[in-house]
C-alpha positions as CSV (number, residue, x, y, z in Angstrom):
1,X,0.0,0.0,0.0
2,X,0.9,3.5,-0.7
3,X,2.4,5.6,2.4
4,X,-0.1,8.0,1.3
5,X,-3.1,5.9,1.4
6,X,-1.9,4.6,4.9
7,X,-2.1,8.2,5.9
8,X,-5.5,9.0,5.0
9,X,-6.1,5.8,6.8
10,X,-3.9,6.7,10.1
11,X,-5.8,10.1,9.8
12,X,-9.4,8.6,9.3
13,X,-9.2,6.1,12.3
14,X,-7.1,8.4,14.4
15,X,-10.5,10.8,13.8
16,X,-13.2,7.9,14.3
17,X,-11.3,6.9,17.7
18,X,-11.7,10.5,19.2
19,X,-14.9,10.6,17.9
20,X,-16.0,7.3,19.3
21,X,-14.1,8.3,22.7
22,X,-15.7,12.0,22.6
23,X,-19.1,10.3,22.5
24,X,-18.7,8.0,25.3
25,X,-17.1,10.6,27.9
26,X,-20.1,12.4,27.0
27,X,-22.5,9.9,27.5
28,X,-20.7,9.0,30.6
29,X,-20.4,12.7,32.1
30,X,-24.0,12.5,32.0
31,X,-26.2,11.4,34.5
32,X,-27.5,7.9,33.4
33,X,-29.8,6.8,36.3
34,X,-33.5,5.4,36.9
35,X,-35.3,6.6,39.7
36,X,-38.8,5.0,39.9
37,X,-39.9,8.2,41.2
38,X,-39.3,10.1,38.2
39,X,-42.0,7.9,36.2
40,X,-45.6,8.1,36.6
41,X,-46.7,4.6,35.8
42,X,-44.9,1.1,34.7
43,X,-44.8,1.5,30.8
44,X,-42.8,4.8,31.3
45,X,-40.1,3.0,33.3
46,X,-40.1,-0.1,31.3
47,X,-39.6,2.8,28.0
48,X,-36.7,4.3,29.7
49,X,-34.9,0.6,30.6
50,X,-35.4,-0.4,27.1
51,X,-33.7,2.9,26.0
52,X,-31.0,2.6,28.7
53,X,-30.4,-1.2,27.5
54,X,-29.9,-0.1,24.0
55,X,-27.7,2.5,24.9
56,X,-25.7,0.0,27.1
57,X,-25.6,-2.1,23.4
58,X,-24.6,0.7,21.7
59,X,-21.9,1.7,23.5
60,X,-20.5,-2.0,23.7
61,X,-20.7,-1.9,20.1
62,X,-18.6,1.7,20.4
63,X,-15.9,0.0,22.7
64,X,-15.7,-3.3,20.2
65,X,-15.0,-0.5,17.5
66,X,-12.5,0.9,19.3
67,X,-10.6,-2.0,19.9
68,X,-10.7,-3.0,16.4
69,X,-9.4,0.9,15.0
70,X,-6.3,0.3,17.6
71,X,-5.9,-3.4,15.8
72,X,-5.4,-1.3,12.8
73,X,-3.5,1.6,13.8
74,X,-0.7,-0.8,14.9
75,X,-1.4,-2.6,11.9
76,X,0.0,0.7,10.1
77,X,2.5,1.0,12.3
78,X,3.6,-2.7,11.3
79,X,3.6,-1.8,7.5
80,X,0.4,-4.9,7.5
81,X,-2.6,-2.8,7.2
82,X,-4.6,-3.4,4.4
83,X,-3.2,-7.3,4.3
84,X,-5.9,-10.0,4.3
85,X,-5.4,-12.0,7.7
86,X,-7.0,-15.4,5.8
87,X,-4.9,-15.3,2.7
88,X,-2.4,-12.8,3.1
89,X,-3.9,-10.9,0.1
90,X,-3.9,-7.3,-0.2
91,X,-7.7,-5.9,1.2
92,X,-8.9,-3.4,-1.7
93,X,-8.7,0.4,-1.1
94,X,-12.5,0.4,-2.1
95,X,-13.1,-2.0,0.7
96,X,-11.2,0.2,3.1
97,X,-12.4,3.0,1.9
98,X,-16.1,1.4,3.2
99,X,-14.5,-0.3,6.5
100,X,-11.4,1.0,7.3
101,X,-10.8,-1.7,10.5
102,X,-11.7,-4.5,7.8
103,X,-9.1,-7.4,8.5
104,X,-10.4,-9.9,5.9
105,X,-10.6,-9.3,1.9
106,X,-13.6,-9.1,0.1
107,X,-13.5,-12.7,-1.1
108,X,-12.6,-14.3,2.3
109,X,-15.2,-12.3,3.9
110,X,-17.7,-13.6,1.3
111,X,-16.6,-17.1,2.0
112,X,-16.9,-16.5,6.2
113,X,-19.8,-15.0,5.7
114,X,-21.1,-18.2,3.6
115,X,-20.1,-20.7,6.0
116,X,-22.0,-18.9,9.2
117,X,-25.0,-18.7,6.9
118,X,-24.6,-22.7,6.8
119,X,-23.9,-23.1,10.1
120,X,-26.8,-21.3,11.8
């Protein structure tokens, strides 16, 4: 890969990890909490779990991201971003360009994805 592709890359995933970071200190400096006193009657409580329980999803999907942009960024320090990790194949800039954390090539992904569709 091109050492200027792998800095828009560095640059891209160096933004999407303060991002990702930026939203959770926010979400975190504010004051997630049910009180049963603050709700009227059972359906607005059981609204504001659900809510709270997707937001708990939500920013375990955040964290899983996070992990997977530092994966890469040492990948780039490494000189092996971009490098399928099935087949050792280089991952297309189009493909990157969609995902940059993507650790699997378009034709190996197909093929994973394939296999979970048989298995269940």
């Amino acid at each position: 890969m091109r050492k200027r592709d792998l800095d828009k890359f560095r640059k891209l995933l160096t933004m999407q990890r303060a991002l990702l970071i930026e939203n959770a200190r926010r979400a975190l400096a504010g004051d997630i909490h049910l009180d049963p006193d603050d709700f009227p009657d059972e359906m607005d409580a059981a609204s504001s779990e659900i809510n709270l329980a997707f937001l708990g999803r939500l920013r375990e999907r955040e964290r899983g991201l996070i992990s997977k942009i530092d994966q890469a960024l040492a990948k780039i320090e490494a000189n092996k971003y971009g490098l399928c990790e099935s087949c050792g194949e280089e991952i297309g800039i189009k493909r990157l360009d969609a995902r940059p954390v993507a650790e699997l090539c378009i034709d190996c992904k197909s093929e994973q994805e394939r296999l979970e569709r048989r298995m269940g």
